[in-house]
matplotlib code that plots the C-alpha trace (Angstrom):
import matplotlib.pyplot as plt

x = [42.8, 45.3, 46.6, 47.6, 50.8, 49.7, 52.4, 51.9, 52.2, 55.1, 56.7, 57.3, 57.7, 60.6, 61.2, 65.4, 67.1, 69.3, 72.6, 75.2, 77.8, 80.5, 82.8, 82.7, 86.2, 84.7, 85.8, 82.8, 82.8, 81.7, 78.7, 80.2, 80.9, 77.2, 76.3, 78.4, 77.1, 75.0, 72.5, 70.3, 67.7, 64.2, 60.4, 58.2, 55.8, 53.2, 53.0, 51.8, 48.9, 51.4, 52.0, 49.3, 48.1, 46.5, 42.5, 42.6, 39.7, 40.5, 41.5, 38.4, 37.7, 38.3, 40.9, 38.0, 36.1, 36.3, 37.5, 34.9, 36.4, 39.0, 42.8, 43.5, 46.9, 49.4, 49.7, 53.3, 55.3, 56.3, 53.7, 53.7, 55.0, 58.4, 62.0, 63.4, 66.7, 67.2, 69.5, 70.5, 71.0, 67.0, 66.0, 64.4, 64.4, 61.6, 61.0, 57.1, 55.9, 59.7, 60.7, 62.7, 61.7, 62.9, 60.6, 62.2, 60.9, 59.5, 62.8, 65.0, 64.1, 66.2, 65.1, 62.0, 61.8, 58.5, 56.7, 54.0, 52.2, 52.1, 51.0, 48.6, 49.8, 51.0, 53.5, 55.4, 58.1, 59.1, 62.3, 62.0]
y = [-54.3, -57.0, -57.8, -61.4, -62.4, -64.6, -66.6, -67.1, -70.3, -72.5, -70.1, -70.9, -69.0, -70.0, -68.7, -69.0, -70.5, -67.5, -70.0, -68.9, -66.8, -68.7, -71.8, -74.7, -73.4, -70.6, -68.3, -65.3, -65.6, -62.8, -61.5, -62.7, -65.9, -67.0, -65.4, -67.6, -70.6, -72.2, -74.2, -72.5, -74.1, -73.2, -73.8, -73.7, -71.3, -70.7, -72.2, -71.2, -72.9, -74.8, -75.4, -74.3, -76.6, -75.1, -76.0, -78.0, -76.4, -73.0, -73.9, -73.7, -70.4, -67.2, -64.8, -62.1, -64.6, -65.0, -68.2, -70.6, -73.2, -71.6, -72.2, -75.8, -76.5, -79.1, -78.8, -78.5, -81.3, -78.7, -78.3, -75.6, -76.7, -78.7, -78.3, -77.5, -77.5, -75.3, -73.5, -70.3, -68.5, -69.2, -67.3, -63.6, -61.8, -60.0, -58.9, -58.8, -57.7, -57.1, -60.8, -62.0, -64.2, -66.2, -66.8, -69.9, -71.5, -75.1, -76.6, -75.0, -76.7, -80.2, -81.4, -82.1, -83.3, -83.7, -85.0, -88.2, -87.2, -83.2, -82.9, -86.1, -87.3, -91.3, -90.5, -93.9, -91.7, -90.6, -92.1, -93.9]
z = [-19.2, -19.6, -23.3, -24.1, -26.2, -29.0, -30.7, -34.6, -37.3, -35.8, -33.0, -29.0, -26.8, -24.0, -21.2, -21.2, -18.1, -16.8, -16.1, -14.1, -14.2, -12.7, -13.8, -11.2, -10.1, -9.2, -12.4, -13.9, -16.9, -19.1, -20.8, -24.4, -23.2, -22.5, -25.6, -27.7, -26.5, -29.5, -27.4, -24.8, -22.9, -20.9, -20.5, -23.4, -22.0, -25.3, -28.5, -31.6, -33.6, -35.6, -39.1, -41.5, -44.2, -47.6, -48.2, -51.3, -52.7, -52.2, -55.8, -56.9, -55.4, -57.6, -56.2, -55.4, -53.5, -49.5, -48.3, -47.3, -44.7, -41.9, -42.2, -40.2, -38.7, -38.2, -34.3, -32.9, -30.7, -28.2, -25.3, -22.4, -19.4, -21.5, -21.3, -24.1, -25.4, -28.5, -31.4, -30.0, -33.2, -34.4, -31.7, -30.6, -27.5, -26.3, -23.2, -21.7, -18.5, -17.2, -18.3, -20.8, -23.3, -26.9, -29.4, -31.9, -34.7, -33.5, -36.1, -33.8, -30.7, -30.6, -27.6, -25.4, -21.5, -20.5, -17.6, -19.1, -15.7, -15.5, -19.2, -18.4, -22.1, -23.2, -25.3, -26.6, -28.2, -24.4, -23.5, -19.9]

ax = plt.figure().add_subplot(projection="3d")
ax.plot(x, y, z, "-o")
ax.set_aspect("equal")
plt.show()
């Protein structure tokens, strides 16, 4: 029976480009070095619901009383499928099925390449 990662609130799930090990000159560089960096990039691959926004009448509601209306969300920018470029330091690694993985907050992602034609999306915000 397969078991399926589920990403919570406003968390993404990336799947890290590895880089390279090498300088253009042809130098390794070391593990420290690539860990240093402050900017990492890779492929949003799942994306949490988003940001959760309170039911206004759950005022109403006495605290021993169950919820009437489901929680609704704010959904998030980031889409699977995106490149993403994104704060390093936000992040944690996890490792699934033998791969290795960040989960960021959505804040921590900065930027966001996608493809108008992949995602089938008009996006007006898109640079050309």
């Amino acid at each position: 029976m397969k078991k399926e990662l589920i990403i919570v609130g406003d968390k993404v799930l990336i799947l890290p480009d590895e880089g390279t090990d090498r300088t253009e000159s042809g130098l390794y560089l070391p593990q420290g070095v690539k860990e240093k960096e402050k900017v990492q990039s890779g492929i949003v691959v799942k994306t949490g619901p988003g940001y959760i926004v309170p039911d206004p009448t759950a005022l109403d509601i006495e605290p021993w009383q169950a919820p009437k209306a489901q929680s609704k969300y704010i959904p998030l920018q980031a889409k699977e499928g995106d490149y993403c470029i994104f704060l390093r330091s936000s992040g944690v690694e996890i490792e699934y099925e033998q791969k290795k993985y960040v989960v960021v907050p959505h804040s921590a992602i900065l930027v966001l390449l996608r493809n108008p034609i992949d995602n089938n999306i008009e996006d007006n915000n898109t640079l050309p």
